[in-house]
N, C-alpha and C positions, 0 to 999 in steps of 0.2 A: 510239725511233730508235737504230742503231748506227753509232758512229760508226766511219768504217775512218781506216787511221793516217792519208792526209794531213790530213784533218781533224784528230786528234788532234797531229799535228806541228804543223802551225800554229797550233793555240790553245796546245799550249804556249809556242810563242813568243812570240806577244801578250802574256801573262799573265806574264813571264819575269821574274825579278830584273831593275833596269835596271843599265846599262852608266854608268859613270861621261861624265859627258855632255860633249859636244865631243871624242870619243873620248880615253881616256886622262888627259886633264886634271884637275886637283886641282880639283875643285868641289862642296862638301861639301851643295849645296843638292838632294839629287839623290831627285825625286818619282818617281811610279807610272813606269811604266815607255815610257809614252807619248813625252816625250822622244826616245828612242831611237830610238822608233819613226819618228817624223816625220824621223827622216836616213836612213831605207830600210833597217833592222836588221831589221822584222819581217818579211824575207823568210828571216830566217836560219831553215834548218828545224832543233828542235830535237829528238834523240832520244828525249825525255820521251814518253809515251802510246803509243811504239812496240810490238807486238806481233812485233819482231825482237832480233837479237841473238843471240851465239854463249855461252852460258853457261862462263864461266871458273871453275871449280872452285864452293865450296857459293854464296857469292854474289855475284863479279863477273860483270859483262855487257861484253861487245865489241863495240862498233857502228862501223860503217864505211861510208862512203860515199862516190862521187864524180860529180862534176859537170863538164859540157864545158856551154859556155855559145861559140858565136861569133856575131860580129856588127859594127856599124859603129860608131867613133868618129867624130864631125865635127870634132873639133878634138881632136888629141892632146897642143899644146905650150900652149891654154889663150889662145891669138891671139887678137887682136882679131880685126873682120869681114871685114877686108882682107888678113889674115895668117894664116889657120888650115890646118891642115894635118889633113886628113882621112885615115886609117886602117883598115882592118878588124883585127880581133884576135880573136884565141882566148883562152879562160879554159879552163884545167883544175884543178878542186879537189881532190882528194881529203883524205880526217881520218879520223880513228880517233878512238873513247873508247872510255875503261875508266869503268865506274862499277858502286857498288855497289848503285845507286838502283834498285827494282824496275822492272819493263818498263811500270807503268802509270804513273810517273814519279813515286810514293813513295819518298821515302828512309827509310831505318830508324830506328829509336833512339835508337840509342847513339853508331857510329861512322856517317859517309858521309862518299865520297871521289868526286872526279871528276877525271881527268885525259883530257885532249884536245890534240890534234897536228894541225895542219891546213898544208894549200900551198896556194898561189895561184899558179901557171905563166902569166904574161903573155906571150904572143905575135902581135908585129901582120904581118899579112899582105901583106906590101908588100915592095918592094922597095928602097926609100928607105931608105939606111943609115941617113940626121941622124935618122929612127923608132926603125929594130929596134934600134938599140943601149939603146934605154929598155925593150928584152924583159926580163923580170922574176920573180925565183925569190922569192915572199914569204912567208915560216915563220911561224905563228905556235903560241905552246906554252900551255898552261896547266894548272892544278891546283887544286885544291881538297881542303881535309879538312876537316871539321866532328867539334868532338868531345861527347858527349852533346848530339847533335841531338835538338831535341825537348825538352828537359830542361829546369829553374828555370833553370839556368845551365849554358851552351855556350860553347865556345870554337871560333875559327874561323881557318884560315893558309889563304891564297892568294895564286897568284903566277901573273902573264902577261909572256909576253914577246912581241912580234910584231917584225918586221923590216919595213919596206914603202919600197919604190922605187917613184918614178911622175917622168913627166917634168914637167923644169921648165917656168915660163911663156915660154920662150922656148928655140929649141933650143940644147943646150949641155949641161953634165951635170948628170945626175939629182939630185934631191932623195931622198937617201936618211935614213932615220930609224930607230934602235932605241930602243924603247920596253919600258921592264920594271915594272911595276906589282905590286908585293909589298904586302899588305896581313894584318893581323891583328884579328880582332877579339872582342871578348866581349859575351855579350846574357844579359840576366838577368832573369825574369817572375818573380817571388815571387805568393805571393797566388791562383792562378787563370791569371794572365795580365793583369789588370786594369792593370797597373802593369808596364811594360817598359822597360830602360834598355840600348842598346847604346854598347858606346864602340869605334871603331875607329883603328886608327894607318893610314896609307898613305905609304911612300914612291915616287917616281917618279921613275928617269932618263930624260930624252929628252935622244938622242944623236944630232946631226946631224952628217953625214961631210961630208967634201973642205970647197967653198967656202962652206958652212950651216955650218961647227961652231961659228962665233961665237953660235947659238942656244940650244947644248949646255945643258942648265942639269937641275937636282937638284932635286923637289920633296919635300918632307916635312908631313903635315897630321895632324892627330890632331881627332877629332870626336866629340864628345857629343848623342847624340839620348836623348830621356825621352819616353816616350807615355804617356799615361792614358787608358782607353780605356771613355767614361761612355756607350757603348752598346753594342750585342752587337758589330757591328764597326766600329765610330766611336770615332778618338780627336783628343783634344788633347793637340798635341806643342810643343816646344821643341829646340831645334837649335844646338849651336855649334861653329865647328871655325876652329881656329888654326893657319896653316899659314906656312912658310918655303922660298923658292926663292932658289936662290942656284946664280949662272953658272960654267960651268967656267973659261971663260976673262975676262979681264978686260976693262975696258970694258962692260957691262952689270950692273945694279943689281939688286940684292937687294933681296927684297920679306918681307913679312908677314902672307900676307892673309889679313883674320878677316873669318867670314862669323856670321849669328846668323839663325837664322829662328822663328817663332814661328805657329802655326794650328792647322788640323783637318784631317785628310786621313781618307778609309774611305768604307767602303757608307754612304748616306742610306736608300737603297731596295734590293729585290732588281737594278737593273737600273742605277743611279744612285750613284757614286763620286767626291767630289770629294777635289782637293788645296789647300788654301788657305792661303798661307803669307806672310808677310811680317819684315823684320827690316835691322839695321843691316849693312852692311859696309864695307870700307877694304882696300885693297892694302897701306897705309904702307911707304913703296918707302923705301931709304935715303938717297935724292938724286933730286931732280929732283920732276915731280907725282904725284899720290896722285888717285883719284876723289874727287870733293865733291859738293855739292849734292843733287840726285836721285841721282848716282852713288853714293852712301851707301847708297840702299835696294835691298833683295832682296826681288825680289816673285815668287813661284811659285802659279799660280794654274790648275788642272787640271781638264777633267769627263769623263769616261767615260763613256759609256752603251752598255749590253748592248739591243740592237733585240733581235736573237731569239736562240733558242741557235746561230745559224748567223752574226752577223752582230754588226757591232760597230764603235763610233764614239768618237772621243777628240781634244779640240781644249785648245789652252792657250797660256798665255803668261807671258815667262818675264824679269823683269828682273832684270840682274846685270854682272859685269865677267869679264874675262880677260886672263892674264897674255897681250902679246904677245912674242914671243924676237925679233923682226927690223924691228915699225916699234914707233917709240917705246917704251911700256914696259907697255902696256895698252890693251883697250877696254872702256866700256859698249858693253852688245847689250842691246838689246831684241829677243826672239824671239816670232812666233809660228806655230805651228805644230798639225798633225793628221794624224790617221791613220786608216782605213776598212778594216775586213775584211769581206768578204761571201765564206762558202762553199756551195756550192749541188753538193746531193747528197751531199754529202758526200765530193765525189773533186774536183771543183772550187774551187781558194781566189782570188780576185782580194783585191788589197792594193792600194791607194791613198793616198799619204804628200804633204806637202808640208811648207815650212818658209821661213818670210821671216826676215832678220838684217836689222838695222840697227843697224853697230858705228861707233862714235865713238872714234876714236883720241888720246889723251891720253900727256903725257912725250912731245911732241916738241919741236921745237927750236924760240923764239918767232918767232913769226911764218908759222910753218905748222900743218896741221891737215890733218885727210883723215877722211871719212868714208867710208862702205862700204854699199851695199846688198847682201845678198846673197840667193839663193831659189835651193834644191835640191829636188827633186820629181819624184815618176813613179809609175807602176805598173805592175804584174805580173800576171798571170796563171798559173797552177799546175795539172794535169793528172795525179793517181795513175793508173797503168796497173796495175794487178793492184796485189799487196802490197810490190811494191819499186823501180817503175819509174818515173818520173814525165818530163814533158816542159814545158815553158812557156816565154815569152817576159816581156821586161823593156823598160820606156823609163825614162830618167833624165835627167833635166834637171840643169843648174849654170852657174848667170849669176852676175855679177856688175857692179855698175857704183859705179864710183869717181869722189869730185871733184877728183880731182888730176888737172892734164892735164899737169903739167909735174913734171920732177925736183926734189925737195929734202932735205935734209940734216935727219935726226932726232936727235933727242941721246940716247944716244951713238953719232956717227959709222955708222947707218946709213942706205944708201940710200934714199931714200922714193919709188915711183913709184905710177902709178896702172895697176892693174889691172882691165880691162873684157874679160868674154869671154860667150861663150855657146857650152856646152859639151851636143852630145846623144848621148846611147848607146842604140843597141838591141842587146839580143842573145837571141838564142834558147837555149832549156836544154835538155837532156837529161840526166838522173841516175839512178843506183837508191843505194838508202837500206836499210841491212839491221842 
């Protein structure tokens, strides 16, 4: 069978390095790439396995693409069921990359680079000013160098930056955020490969503007992973990363959080992949509470399974904490979550994701508390028209229901309400991909 590119786009996606999880966030616990998956990533199409491209001198490639996506919001400001304001809007994407990685989505030897540029043009179709003023220009940049890829030992720099505006829970102004995620890192396989040790540093500003920037806060984490790898692709690893976050502005607390994980992740079978990890962890905030008990453990625990070469399933669950910037000073989440690709023909890809949160809010002020359920989920549909066209449609779910019904005071001095919405998106796609 041959595969034509949408097919090959979308399995590179699936199969992709994962994205540091909870977008952006300092979370050193970070498995197969499933995760990701299950927040609706793996509709991101990836230029890997492409059989396009404008060839830039002996070995860069140029790939470019853009996407018009419109459709219906039902609740743009995130309202309750009594208070939601519904919108239509347009998405237009277009990006570019340079990369030196061949068109079957092999990188080279010695040197590989990737750099990518991409927009997000939000426009809502309405005539409702308290909306369009939340219309949205969202950049996002990145880069990549790897050096002796491939090698005993490599070395690695990368850097993201995105910008992203979306409206707040209530009309008023936007929530805007800059995020820059610089990271380095070194991997060393002596031996075969049997024996692999990467160590990476990352640091992370997120910068919130106008009346958010009391969230501002600077993360920095350095991480150590060790695998041994006691079958052709099966290993036992251990994990630990020591990180520090600390606020730009005063009145919010400085943390420490060390995470430690310990399991076996890799192929069992040709078709069968598990993640299985478990270990200690702590925020050790400098004032106020710290996770305890069960909040102590990090549990990652993943399975993969390949149905055919067209189709593919991934379910998991995921115990852990996170720094919160605006209620109290953290949650436990419990996650579970999954993701479904079926391509059919090989010009058809349907993608089905889901993901339940149940976050427990700690470091607030005595005598209050707030829990969170949260569930984001939908799916897609994908349509290659010849070698560079493609058409499809998207639904997207995002609820939330909260036990706080009334206002309270978290320490330090921020607002505590509760947040209940149900939020659905359709939009329709058209792209070409080259």
């Amino acid at each position: 069978m041959r595969f034509r590119p949408l097919a090959l786009a979308f399995g590179a996606a699936f199969a992709a390095s994962p994205a540091a999880w909870a977008q952006l966030q300092l979370v050193s616990s970070q498995g197969p790439s499933l995760e990701s998956l299950s927040i609706g990533m793996g509709r991101q199409l990836s230029t890997k396995g492409l059989a396009t491209g404008l060839k830039l001198g002996e070995a860069a490639i140029l790939h470019a693409s853009l996407f018009a996506d419109v459709g219906y919001d039902t609740n743009v400001f995130y309202g309750t069921s009594d208070g939601t304001k519904p919108a239509p809007v347009l998405h237009l994407g277009p990006r570019l990359e340079i990369t030196n990685a061949e068109r079957d989505g092999s990188i080279p030897g010695g040197t590989y680079y990737d750099v990518f540029a991409g927009v997000d043009w939000r426009k809502y179709l309405t005539g409702d000013d308290e909306i369009t003023r939340h219309d949205a220009l969202n950049p996002s940049l990145s880069g990549t160098v790897e050096f002796s890829s491939g090698q005993v030992m490599s070395f690695m720099l990368a850097d993201t930056f995105t910008r992203y505006q979306q409206p707040p829970y209530a009309p008023g102004d936007p929530i805007t955020r800059d995020q820059n995620m610089a990271t380095a890192g070194l991997k060393y396989a002596p031996g075969g490969g049997r024996l692999k040790l990467n160590l990476r540093y990352t640091n992370l500003i997120d910068k919130y503007e106008g009346n958010y920037d009391i969230g501002s806060n600077m993360g920095n984490e350095v991480v150590l992973d060790i695998g041994w790898r006691f079958l052709p692709k099966t290993s036992l690893y251990v994990q630990a990363a020591q990180g520090l976050i600390t606020y730009f502005n005063s009145g919010r607390v400085t943390s420490y959080p060390l995470r430690t994980l310990a399991g076996l992740r890799g192929l069992l079978t040709e078709k069968l992949s598990l993640n299985l990890a478990a270990g200690y962890n702590n925020a050790f905030y400098s004032a106020g509470g710290s996770p305890s008990g069960f909040g102590n453990v990090g549990i990652v625990t993943e399975v993969n399974y390949t149905i055919s070469i067209l189709s593919r399933l991934g379910i998991g669950y995921h115990h852990d904490f996170a720094n919160s910037p605006f209620v109290g000073q953290y949650y436990d989440v419990d996650a579970i979550y999954g993701a479904y690709q079926q391509m059919i023909a090989s010009r058809v890809v349907t993608y089905l994701y889901g993901r339940y949160e149940n976050r427990r809010f700690g470091g607030l002020a005595a005598g209050t508390g707030r829990t969170d359920n949260y569930i984001v989920g939908g799916i897609s549909v994908d349509y290659m028209i010849g070698k560079f066209f493609l058409a499809g449609a998207s639904y997207s779910l995002n609820l939330n229901r909260s036990d706080v019904t009334a206002p309270a005071v978290a320490a330090p001095a921020t607002t505590l309400t509760g947040i209940d919405y149900t939020k659905h998106v359709l939009l329709l796609r058209v792209g070409a991909v080259y």
